[in-house]
LOTI-934800 format. One record per residue (C-alpha): residue number from 1; residue in three letters; x, y, z. Coordinates in pm, 1 decimal, decimal comma. Layout:
N
+------+------+----------+----------+----------+
! resi ! resn !        x !        y !        z !
+------+------+----------+----------+----------+
!  NUM !  ala !        X !        Y !        Z !
...
+------+------+----------+----------+----------+
***
This chain:
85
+------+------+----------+----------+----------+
! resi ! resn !        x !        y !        z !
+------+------+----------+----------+----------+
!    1 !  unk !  11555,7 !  11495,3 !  13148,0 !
!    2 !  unk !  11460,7 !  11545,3 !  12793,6 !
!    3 !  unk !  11621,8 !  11845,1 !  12548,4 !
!    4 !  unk !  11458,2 !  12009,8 !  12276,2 !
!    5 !  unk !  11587,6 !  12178,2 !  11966,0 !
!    6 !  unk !  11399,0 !  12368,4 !  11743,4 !
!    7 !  unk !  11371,7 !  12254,7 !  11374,1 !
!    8 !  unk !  11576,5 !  12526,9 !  11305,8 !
!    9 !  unk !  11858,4 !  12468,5 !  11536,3 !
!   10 !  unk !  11829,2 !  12086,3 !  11460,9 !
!   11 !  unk !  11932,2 !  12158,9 !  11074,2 !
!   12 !  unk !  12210,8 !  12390,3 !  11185,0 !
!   13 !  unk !  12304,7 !  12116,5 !  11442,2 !
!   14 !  unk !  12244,6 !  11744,2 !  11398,3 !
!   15 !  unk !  12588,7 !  11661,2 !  11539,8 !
!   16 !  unk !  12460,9 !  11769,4 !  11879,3 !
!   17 !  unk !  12152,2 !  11643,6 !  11865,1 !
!   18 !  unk !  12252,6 !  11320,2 !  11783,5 !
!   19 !  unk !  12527,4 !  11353,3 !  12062,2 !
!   20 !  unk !  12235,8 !  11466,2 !  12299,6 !
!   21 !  unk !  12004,7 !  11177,1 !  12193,6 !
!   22 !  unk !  12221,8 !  10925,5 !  12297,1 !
!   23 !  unk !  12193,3 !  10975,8 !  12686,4 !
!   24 !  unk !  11832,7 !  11151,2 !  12666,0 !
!   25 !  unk !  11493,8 !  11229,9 !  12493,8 !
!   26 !  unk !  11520,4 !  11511,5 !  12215,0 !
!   27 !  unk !  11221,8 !  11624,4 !  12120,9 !
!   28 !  unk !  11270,2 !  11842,8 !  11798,0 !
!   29 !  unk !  10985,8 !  12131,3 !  11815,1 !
!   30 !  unk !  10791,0 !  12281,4 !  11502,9 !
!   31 !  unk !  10631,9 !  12631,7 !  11524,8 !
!   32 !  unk !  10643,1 !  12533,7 !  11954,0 !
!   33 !  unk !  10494,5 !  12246,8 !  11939,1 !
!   34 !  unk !  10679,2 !  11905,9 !  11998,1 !
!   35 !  unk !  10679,4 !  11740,1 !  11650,3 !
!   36 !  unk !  10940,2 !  11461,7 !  11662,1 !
!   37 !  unk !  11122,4 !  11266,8 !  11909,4 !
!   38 !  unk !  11508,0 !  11130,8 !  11858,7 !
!   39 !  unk !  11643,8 !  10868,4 !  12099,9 !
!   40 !  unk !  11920,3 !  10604,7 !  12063,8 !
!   41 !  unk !  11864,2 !  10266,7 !  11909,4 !
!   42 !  unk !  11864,8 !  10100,0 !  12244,7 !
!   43 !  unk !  11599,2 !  10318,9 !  12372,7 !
!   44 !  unk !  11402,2 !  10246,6 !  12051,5 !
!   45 !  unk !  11428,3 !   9942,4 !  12072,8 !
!   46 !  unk !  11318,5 !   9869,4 !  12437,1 !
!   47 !  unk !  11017,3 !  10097,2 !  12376,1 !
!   48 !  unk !  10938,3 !   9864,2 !  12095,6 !
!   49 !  unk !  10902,2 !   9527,4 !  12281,2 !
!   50 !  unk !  11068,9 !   9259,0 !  12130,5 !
!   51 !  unk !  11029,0 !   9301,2 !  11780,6 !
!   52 !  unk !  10832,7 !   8953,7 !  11651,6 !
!   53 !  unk !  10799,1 !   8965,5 !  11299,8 !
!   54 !  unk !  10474,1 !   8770,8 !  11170,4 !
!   55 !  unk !  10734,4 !   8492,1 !  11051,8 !
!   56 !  unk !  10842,5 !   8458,7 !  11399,6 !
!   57 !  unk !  10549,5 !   8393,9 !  11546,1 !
!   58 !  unk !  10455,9 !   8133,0 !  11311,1 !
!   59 !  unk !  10727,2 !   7895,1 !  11338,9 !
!   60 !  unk !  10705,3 !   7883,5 !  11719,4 !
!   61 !  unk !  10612,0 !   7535,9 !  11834,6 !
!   62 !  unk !  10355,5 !   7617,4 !  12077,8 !
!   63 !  unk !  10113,9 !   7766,8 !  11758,0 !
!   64 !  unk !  10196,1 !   7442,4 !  11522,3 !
!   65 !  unk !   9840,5 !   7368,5 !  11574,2 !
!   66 !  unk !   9686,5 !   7716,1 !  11545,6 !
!   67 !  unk !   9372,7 !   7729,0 !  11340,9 !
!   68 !  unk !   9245,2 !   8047,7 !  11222,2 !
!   69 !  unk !   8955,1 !   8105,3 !  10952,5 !
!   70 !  unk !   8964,6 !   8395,6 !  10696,8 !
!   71 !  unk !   8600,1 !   8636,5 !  10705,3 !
!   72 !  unk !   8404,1 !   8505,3 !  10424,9 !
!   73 !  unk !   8269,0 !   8836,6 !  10248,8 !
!   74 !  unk !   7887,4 !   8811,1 !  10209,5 !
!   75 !  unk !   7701,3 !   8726,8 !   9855,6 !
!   76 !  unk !   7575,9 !   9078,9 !   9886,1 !
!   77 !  unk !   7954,0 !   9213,9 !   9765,6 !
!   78 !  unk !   7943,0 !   8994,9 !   9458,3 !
!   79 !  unk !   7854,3 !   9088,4 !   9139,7 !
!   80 !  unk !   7863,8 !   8974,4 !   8762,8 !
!   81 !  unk !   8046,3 !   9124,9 !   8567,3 !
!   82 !  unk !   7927,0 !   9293,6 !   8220,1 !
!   83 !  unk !   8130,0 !   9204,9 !   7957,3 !
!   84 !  unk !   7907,7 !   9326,2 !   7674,2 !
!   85 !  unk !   7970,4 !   9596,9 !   7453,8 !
+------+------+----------+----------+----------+
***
């Protein structure tokens, strides 16, 4: 079950939130409202997904032969420029 410090009692105590975060949910509250969330780095990173950079993707062999097209912008949203005086 999740804990919850206040911002307050977060500054005063890190130590035990940290200690607290690494078994459950801390949600650290701002004037009563839930305003950030601490969990361990494990639980981060399963809530994440796998992590795939861009990179990654890219050099997989099954998208060696991926084809993808930039938008071309339309005529309309070029313009001359003025380079006189």
């Amino acid at each position: 079950m999740p804990t919850t410090f206040t911002t307050r009692e977060f500054d005063k105590h890190p130590k035990r939130a940290r200690k607290a975060a690494a078994s459950v949910p801390v949600f650290i509250s701002k004037d009563g409202i839930h305003a950030y969330a601490l969990v361990a780095i494990q639980e981060y990173r399963r809530l994440g997904g796998p992590g795939e950079t861009l990179l990654d993707v890219l050099a997989m062999p099954d998208y060696a032969d991926f084809d993808f097209e930039f938008p071309r912008m339309g005529d309309e949203l070029v313009q001359s420029a003025d380079l006189s005086d």
